[in-house]
C-alpha positions as protocol buffer text, in pm:
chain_id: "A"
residue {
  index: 1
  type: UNK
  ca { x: 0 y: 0 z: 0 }
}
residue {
  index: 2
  type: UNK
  ca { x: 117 y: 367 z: -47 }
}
residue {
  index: 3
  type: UNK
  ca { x: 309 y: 539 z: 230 }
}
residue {
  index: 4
  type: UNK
  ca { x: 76 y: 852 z: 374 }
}
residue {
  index: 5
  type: UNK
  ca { x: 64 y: 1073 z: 671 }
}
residue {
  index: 6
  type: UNK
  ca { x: 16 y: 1040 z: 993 }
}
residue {
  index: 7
  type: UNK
  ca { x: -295 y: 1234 z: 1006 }
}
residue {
  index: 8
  type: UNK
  ca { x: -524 y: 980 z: 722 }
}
residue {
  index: 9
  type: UNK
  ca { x: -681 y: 689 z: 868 }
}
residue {
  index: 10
  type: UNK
  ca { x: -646 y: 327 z: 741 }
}
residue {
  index: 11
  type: UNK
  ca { x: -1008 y: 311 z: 632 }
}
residue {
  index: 12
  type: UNK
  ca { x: -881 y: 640 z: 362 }
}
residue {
  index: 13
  type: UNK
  ca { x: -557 y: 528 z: 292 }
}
residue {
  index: 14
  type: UNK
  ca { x: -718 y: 191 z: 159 }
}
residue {
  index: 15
  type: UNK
  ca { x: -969 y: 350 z: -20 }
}
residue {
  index: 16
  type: UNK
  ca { x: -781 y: 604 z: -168 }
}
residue {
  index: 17
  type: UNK
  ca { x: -525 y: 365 z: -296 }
}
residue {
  index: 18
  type: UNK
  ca { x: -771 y: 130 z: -410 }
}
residue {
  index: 19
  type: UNK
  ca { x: -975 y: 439 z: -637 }
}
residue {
  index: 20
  type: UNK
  ca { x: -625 y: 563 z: -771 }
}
residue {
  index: 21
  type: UNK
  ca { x: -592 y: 151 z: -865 }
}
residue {
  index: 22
  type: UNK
  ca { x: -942 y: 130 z: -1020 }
}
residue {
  index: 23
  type: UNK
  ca { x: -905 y: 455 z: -1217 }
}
residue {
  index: 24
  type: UNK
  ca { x: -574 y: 338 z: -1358 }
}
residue {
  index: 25
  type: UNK
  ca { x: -721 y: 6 z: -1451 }
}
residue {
  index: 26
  type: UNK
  ca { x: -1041 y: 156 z: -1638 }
}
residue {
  index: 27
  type: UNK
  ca { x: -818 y: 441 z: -1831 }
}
residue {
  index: 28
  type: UNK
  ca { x: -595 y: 123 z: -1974 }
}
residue {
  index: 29
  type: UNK
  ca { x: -973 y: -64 z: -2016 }
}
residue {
  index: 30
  type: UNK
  ca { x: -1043 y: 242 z: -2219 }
}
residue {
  index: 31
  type: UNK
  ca { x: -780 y: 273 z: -2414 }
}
residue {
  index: 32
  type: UNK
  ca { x: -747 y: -88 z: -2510 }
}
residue {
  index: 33
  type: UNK
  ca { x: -1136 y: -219 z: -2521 }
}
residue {
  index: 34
  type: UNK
  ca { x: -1296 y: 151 z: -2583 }
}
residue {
  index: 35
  type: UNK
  ca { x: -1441 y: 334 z: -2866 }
}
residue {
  index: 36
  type: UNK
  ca { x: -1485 y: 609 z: -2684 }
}
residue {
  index: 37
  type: UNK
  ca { x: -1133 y: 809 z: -2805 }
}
residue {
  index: 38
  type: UNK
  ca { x: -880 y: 978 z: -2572 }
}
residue {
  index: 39
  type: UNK
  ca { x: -1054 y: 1186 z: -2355 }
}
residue {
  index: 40
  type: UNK
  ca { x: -1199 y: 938 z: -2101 }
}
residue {
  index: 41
  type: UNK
  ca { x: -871 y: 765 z: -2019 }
}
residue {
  index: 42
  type: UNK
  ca { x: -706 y: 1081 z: -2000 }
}
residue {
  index: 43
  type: UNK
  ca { x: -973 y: 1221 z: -1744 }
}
residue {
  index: 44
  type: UNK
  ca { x: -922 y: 859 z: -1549 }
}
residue {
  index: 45
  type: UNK
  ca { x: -554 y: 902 z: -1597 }
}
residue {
  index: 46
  type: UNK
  ca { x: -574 y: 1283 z: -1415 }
}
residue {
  index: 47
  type: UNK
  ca { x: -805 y: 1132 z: -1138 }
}
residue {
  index: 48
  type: UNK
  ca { x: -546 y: 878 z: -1046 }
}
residue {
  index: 49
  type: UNK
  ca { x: -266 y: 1104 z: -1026 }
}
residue {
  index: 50
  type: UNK
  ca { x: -438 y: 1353 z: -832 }
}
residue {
  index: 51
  type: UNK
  ca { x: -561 y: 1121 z: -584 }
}
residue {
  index: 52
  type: UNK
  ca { x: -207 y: 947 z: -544 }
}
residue {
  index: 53
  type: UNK
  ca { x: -64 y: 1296 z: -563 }
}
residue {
  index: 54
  type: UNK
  ca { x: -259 y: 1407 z: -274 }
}
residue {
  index: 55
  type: UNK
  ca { x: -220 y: 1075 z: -105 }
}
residue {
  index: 56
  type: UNK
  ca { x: 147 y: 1095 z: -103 }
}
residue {
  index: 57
  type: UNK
  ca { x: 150 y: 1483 z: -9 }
}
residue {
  index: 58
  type: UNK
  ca { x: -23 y: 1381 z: 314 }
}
residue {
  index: 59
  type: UNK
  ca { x: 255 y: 1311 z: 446 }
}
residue {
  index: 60
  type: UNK
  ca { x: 492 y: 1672 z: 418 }
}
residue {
  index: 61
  type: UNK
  ca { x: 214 y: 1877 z: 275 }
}
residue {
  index: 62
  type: UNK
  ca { x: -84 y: 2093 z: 457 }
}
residue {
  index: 63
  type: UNK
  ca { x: -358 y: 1825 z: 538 }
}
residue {
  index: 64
  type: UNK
  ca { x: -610 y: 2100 z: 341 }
}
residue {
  index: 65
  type: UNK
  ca { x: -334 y: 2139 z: 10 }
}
residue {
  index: 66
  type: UNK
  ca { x: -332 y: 1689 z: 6 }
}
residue {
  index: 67
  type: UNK
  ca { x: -734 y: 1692 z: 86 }
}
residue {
  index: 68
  type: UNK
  ca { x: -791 y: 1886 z: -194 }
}
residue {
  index: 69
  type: UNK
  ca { x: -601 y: 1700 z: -449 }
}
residue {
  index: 70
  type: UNK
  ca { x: -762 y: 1392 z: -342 }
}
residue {
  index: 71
  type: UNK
  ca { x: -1129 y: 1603 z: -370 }
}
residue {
  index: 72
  type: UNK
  ca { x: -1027 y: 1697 z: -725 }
}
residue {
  index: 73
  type: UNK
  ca { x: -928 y: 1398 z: -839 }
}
residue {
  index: 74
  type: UNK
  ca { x: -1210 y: 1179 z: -674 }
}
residue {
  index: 75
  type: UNK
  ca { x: -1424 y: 1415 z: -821 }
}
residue {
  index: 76
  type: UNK
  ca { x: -1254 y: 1379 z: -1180 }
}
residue {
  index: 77
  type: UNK
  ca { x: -1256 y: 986 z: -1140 }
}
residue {
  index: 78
  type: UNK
  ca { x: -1628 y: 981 z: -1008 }
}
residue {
  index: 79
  type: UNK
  ca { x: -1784 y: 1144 z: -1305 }
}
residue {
  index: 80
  type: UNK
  ca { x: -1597 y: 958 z: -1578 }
}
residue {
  index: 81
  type: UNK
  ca { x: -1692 y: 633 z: -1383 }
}
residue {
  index: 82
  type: UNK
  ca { x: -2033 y: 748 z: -1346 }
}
residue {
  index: 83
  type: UNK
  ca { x: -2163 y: 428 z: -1550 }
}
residue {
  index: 84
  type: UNK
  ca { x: -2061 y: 190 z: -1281 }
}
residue {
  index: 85
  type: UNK
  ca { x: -2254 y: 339 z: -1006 }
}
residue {
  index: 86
  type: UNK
  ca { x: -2010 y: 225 z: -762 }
}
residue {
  index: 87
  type: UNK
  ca { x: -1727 y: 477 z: -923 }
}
residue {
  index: 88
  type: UNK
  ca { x: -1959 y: 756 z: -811 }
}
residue {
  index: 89
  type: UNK
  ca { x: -2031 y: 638 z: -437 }
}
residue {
  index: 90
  type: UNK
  ca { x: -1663 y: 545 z: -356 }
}
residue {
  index: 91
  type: UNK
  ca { x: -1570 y: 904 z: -482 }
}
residue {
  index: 92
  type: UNK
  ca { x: -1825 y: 1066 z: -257 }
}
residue {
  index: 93
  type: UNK
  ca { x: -1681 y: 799 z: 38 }
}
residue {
  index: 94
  type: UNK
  ca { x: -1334 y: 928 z: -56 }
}
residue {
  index: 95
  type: UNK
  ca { x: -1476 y: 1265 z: -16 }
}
residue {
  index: 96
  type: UNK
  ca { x: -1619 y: 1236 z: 305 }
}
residue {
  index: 97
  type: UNK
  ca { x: -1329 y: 1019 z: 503 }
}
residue {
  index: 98
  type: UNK
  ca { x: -1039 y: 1281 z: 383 }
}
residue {
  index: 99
  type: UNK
  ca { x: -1246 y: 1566 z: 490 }
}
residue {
  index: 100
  type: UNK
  ca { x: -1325 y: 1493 z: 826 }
}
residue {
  index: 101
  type: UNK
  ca { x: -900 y: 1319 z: 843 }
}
residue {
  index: 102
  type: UNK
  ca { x: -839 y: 1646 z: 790 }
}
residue {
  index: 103
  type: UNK
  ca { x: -1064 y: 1828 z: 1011 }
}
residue {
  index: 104
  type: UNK
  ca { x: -950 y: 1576 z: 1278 }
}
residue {
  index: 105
  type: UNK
  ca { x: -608 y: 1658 z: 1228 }
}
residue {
  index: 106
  type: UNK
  ca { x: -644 y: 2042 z: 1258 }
}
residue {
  index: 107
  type: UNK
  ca { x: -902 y: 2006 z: 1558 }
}
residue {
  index: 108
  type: UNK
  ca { x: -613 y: 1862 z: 1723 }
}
residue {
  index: 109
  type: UNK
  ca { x: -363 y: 2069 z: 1682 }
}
């Protein structure tokens, strides 16, 4: 699994690891099995790396700078999977669980 802060609980870490994983998976889907053209891989493509960009940032960066690199890409990656249903709902989880990491880790200090 990817290294992340101290702040991000194990319940985000896996998820956010696991979206980055499925968005990664559907852009090569798309580019090999799709008729779609270039744009919907590439949009996956940006959703992964923002996610794993903020993921990794979690750990040196501001807990709001990595929060909202993972919003933007879960965002990204949750309206280009909008056709699996579940692409949608673990974006809006992803959402959720980094926001209130976050707030947590603020709250706290």
């Amino acid at each position: 699994m990817l290294s992340s802060g101290d702040w991000l609980s194990r319940r985000t870490s896996i998820l956010a690891s696991l979206f980055a994983a499925g968005c990664l998976l559907m852009a090569l889907a798309e580019l090999i099995f799709g008729s779609v053209g270039i744009a919907l891989p590439l949009v996956l493509l940006a959703a992964a790396v923002l996610v794993g960009t903020g993921f990794y940032a979690s750990g040196s960066a501001s807990p709001w700078l990595a929060s909202s690199l993972v919003v933007a890409g879960a965002l990204a990656g949750g309206v280009a999977l909008v056709w699996t249903i579940i692409g949608p709902i673990a974006a809006v989880v992803l959402i959720v669980l980094i926001v209130i990491d976050a707030r947590r880790t603020l709250a706290s200090t």
